[in-house]
N, C-alpha and C positions, 0 to 999 in steps of 0.2 A: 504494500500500500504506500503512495506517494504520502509525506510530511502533509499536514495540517498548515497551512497559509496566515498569517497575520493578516487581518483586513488594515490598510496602509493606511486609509481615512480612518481606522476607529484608533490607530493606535497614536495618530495626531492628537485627537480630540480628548480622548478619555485615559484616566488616570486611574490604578485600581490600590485603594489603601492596602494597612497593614492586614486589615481586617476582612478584606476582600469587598467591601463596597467600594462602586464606583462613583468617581467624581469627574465633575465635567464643568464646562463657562456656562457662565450664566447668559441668558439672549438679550439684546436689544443692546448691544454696546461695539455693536461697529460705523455707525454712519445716525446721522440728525441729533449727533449728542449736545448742540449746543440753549436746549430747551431744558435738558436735564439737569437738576442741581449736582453740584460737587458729591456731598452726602452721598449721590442716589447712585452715581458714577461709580464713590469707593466702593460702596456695598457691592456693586456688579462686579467687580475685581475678583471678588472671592472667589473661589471655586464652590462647587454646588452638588450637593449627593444627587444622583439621578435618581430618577420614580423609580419603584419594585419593581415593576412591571416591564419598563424597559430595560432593566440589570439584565436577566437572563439573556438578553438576547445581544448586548455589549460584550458579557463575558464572552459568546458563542466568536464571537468577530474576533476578540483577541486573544482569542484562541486557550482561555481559563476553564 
């Protein structure tokens, strides 16, 4: 059987903890940022647990 594949988009985007949840960016902070308060900007910085729902299917991409 041929090796299992990294998907090259999930392994940009997504970060998997110690713990094995995923984390990911938060949306709305690439473009019309200058409406948005500072405050609202930091907070978007963060990185962000993804839903339950979508986990399973992140880990499947990066190959977890």
């Amino acid at each position: 059987m041929p090796k299992m594949k990294t998907h090259s988009g999930a392994k940009k985007r997504f970060r998997l903890t110690a713990k094995g949840k995923v984390r990911g960016r938060h949306a709305m902070t690439s473009h019309i940022l200058g409406k948005k308060s500072s405050k609202r900007k930091r907070r978007l910085r963060q990185p962000v647990g993804v839903s339950g729902h979508d986990a399973p299917r992140i880990k499947d991409l990066l190959g977890k």
